[in-house]
N, C-alpha and C positions, 0 to 999 in steps of 0.2 A: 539429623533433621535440620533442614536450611531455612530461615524465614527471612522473604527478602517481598518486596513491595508489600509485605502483612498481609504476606501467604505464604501459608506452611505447607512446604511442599517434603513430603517424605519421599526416601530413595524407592523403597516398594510397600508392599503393604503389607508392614508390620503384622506380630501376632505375638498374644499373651495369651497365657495361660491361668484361668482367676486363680483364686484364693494362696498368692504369694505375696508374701507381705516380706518388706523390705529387699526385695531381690531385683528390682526392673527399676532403670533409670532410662533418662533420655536424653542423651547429649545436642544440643543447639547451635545452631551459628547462626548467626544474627548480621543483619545488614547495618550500613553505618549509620543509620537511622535510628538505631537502638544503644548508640555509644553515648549520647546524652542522660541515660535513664537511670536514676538513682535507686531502683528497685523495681523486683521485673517480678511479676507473680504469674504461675500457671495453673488455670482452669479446669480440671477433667469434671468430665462429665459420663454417665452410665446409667442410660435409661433416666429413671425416676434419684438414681444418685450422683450430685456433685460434690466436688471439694476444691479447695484452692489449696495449692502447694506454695513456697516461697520458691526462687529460681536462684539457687547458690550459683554465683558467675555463668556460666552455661552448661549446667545439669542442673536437674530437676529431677528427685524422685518420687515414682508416682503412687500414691496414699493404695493401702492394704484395701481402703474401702469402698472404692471405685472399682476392685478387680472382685469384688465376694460373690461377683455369679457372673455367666459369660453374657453376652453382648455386643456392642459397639460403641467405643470409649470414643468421644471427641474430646478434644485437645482444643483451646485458645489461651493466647499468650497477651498479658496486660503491661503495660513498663508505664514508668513514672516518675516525672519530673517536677521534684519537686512537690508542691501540691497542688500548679496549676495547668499543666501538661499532662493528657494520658496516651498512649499510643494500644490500639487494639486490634489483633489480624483477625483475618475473616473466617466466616467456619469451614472446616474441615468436609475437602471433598469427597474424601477416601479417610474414611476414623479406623483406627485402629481395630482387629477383630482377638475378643475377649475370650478365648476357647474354655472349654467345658475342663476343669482339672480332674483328675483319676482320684481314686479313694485315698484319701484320710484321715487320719484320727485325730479327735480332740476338737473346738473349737474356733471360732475367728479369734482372734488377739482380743483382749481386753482393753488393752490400754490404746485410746485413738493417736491419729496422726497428728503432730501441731498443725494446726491453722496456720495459712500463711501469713495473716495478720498477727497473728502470737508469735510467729517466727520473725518478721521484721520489726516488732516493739521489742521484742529480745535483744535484737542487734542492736537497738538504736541504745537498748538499757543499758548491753556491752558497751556500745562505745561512748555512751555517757560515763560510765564509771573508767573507764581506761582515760578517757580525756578531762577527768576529775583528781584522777590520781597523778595525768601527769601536769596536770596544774598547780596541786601541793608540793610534788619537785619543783616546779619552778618555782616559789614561794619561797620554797625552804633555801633554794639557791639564791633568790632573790634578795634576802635577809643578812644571807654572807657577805653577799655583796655588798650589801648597803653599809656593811656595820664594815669593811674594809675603806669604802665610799666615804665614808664620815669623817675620818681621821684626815682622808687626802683633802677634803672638801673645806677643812678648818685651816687646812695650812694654804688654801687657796684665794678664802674669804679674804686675805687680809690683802693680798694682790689685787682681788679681784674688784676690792672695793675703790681703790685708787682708778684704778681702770674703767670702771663703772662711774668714777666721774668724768673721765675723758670724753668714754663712750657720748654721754649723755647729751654733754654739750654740742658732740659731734652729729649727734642725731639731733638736734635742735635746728643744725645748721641745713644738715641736709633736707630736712622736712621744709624748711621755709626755700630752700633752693627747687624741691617739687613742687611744689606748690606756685612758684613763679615760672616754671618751664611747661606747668600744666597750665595755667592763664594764657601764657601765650601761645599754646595749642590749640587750644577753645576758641581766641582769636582770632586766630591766621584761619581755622575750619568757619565760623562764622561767616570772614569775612569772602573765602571761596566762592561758600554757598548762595551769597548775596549777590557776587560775581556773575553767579553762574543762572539763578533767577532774574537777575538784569537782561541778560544775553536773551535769554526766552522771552523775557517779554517783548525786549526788543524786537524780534523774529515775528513773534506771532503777530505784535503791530503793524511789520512789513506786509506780512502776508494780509491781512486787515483791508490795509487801504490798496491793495492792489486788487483785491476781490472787489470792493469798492470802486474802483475805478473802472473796473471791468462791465460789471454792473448799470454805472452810470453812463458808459458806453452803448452796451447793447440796449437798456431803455431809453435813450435818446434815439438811436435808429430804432426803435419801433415805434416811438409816438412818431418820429418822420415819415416811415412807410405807410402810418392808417393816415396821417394827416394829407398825404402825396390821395392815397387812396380816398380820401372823402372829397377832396377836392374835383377829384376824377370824376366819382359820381355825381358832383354840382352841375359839371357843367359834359354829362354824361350822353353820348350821342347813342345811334344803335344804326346798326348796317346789314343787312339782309346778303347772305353772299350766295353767290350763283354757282351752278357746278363748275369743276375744276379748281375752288378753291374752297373745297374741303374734302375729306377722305369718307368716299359713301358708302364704307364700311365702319368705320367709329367714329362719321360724323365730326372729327376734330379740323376745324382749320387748316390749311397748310399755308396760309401767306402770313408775312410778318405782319404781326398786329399793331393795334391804336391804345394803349395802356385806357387811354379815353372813350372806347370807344366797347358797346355790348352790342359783341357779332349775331347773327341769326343764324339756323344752319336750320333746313328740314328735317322734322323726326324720321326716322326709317320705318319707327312703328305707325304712323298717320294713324292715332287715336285720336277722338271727340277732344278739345279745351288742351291740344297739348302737341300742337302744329309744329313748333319750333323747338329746337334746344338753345338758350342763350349760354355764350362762350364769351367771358374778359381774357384780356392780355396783361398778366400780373408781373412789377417787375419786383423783385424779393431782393432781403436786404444784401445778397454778394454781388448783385448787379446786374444778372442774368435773367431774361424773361420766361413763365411759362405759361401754356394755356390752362382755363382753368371754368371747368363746367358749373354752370349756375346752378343750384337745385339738383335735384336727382335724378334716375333714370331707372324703369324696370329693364330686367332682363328680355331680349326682344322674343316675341311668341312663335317662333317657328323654334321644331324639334331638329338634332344634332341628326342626322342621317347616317344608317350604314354605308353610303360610299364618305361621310369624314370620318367614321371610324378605320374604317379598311386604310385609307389615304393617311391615319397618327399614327395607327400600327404597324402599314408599310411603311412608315419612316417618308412618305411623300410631303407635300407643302400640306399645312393647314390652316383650315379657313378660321380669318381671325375674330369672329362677329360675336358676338356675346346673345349666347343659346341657351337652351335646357337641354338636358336627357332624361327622353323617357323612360317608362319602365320597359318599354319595347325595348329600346337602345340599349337600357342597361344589360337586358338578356342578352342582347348581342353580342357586345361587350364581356358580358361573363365567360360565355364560350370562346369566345379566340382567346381570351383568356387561359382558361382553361386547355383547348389544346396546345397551345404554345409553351406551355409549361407540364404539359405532358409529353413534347417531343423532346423535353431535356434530359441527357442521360450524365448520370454520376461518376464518372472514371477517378481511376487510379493506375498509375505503375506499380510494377512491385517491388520496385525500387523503395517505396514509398513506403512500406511495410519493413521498419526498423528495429521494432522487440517483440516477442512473442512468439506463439507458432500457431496457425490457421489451423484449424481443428478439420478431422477427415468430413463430418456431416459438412462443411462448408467449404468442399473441396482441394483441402489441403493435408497436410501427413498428419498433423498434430508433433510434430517433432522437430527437433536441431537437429540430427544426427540421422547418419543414414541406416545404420543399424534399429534406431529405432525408430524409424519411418518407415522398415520394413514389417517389425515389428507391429504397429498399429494398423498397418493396410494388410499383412498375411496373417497373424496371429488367430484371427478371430475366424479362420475358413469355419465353411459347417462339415460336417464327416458324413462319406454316403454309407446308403442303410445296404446296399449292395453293388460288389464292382464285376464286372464280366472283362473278358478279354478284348470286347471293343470298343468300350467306353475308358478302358486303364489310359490314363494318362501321367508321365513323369515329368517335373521341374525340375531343368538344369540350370548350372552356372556357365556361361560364357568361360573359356579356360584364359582367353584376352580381355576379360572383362567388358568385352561388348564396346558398342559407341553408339554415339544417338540417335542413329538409325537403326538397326539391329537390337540394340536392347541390350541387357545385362544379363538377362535368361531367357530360357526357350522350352518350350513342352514337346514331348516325345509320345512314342505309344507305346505301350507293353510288350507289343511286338520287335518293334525295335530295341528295346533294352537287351531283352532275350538274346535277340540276334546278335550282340553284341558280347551278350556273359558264353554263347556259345560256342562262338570263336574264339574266345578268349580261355575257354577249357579245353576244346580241342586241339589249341597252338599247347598250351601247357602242358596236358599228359599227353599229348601225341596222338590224339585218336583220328580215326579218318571219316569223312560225310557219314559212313554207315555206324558211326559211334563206336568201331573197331578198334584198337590200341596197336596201332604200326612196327612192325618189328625192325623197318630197315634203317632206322635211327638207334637200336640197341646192339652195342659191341659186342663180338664174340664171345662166347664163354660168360656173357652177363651172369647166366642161370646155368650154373653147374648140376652136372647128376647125381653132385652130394646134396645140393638142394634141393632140386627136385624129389630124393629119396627121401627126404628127410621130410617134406612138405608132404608125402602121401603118407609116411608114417605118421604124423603128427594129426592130418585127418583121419586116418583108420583108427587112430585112438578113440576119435571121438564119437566113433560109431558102435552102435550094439553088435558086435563080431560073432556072438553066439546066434543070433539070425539068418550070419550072411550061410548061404549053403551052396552056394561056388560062384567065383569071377568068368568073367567074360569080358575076352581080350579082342577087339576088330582093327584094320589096318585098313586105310584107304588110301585113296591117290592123292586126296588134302589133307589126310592127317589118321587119326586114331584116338580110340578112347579107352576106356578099363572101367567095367562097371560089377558092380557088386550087386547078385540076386537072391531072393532066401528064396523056400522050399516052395513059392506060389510063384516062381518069377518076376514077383514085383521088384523093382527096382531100391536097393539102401543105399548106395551111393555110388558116385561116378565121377571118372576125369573123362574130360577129352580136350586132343589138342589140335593145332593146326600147325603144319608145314610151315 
């Protein structure tokens, strides 16, 4: 049994037989997922009985008392890391089937199975006591050692102690020598750091006053341009312009303007209180002048007409004047719409078509392969409920396998097959038009009169001889026969031949 993504997938579908106690294990392999797990317990389950087993490496034997009546045994696998880790696979799609055991005698066992909890505090009791014991070995070895240790250590004290003053002063020297190499590391990083904080600030002050400067730029040209523009309006003129110098579709100017000066132009709408449109000639701060309409404007009250919609849809000029659309228009509109996009067709090559295979409902084989594209277009014929001689029809193979005119196969009639097997029997045994067997293709002496004697003896065996009550010999100009009659003249058997 293999548990891999923590699911147990078994080879087939197991079967046990209950009331066997200790006889049925179950070997595991386990994925790498389960090689961290310091203890792995298994769950069966039977009906209304569970038990948890311990998992010795990978078997597990499965408890007497999970099998003590038949059922359907699930199986789930627990591992454990540690005590903050658990791992657990999913239930059993296919459990195990618990069949009915034949008769026997005596009881269920007495004595229960451990608990897989009692089975891994056992271990752990073993390997306490094995890891206690061999603690005392080391103890006891540790002791020899020491007491061997002691004697060397007395003869080394008195070196060591000389040495231990060298040492000491030596490490006097060198602590006050880190101590100065770590000062001036602290230092020298300090003084980077301060280095490298200077540099920024520098930088961002650069950037500072160039924003600044920038700033004091652009608001000096703009109090210049309203101050240009107040001025303008001081000493502000106004001028009425005539046609030709404005456009009598947007009403804008077309002559170079007076920056001083607020043009007049006629409304196109000539509404009450709103005769004119006043137009300045603004010059802005790159240099450039542009016109620039006083106050507002409605949209002008005439409707968008079907000939400008036909005239934006035909891709013609359109009219540039600022309209509405009605809801008339818009209907209009919706419909060219709509057919225009209902004469768009969706193509494809079939070039186009690079993995898969077109399914037959959708006009294709369903298949890679020509065998099995014959398969899927012939396979499914329906079979007639009866066939007559002139509805028989046969499928051939092309013997040149066809081309792509012609085809690969071709239907026949019944008739024709016939015609076909009939010629082909009668070139075989020799027979002629009248189904006759031609003698002038057999060698002389083919059919000996040992044969022949022997072939009429071998029939008269076969005949009731006590019957026959005399032969009857005739000769003719094409041949002759020999027929046997009993005591009615009825006929028991006969040859005849031909010439």
């Amino acid at each position: 049994m293999r548990i891999v993504a923590r699911e147990i997938r078994v080879p087939h579908n197991e079967r046990i037989v209950s009331k066997n106690v200790g006889a049925d294990a179950i070997d595991l392999t386990f994925d790498d997922e389960w090689r961290e797990c310091t203890s792995k317990v298994a769950v069966f389950k039977n009906g209304a009985d569970e038990f948890r087993a311990a998992v010795s490496g990978d078997l597990v034997q499965i408890p007497w008392e999970v099998l003590d009546r038949p059922g359907e045994l699930h199986l789930s696998l627990v591992g454990y890391v540690g005590e903050k880790k658990r791992i657990v696979t999913e239930k059993m799609t296919r459990p195990f089937k618990v069949l009915a055991a034949g008769s026997l005698a005596g009881d269920s066992p007495s004595d229960p199975t451990p608990d897989a909890v009692q089975v891994l505090l056992n271990r752990v009791g073993d390997a306490a006591e094995t890891a206690e014991a061999a603690a005392s070995r080391a103890e006891a070895t540790d002791r020899a050692v020491s007491a061997a240790e002691s004697a060397r250590t007395a003869a080394e004290a008195a070196r060591a102690s000389s040495e231990e003053s060298r040492a000491s002063a030596e490490t006097s020297r060198a602590g006050a020598e880190s101590a100065r190499v770590a000062a001036e590391t602290s230092r020298r990083d300090a003084e980077a750091a301060r280095s490298a904080a200077e540099a920024q600030r520098t930088s961002a002050e650069s950037g500072r006053r160039e924003a600044e400067a920038s700033r004091v730029v652009a608001e000096a040209a703009r109090v210049a341009e309203f101050d240009q523009m107040r001025q303008n309006f001081q000493g502000m003129q106004c001028v009425l312009l005539p046609e030709g110098e404005y456009d009598p579709e947007t009403a804008e100017p077309t002559i170079e303007g007076d920056t001083s000066v607020i043009y007049y132009v006629p409304n196109p709408r000539h509404t009450v209180g709103d005769l004119y449109l006043e137009w300045r000639y603004l010059a802005v701060s790159d240099g450039s002048c542009i016109w620039e309409l006083i106050g507002g404007r409605d949209k002008l009250p005439d409707a968008i007409t079907v000939a400008d919609i036909d005239a934006i849809v035909g891709g013609g000029t359109a009219p540039k004047a600022e309209r509405y659309l009605s809801l008339t228009g818009l209907a209009y509109l919706w419909a060219v719409v709509r057919e225009w996009f209902a004469a768009k067709l969706h193509k494809h090559d079939a070039a186009d078509i690079e993995t898969g295979q077109v399914p037959v409902a959708r006009g294709g084989t369903g298949a890679s392969t020509a065998l099995a594209a014959q398969h899927n277009i012939l396979g499914d014929m329906a079979a007639a409920d009866a066939v007559s001689d002139a509805d028989l029809q046969f499928v051939l193979a092309r013997p040149d396998g066809g081309n792509e005119t012609a085809g690969a196969v071709f239907r026949a009639a019944g008739s024709l097959i016939w015609n076909w097997l009939d010629a082909r029997i009668r070139s075989t045994f020799h027979f002629n038009a009248s189904h006759q067997l031609r003698t002038e293709g057999l060698a002389d002496g083919a059919v000996t009169n040992a044969k022949l004697d022997q072939s009429i003896r071998d029939s008269l065996s076969r005949v009731a001889v006590a019957r026959c009550s005399r032969v009857l010999f005739a000769v003719t100009e094409t041949g002759g026969y020999i027929q046997f009659v009993d005591e009615s003249n009825q006929p028991i058997f006969g040859i005849s031949a031909s010439n």
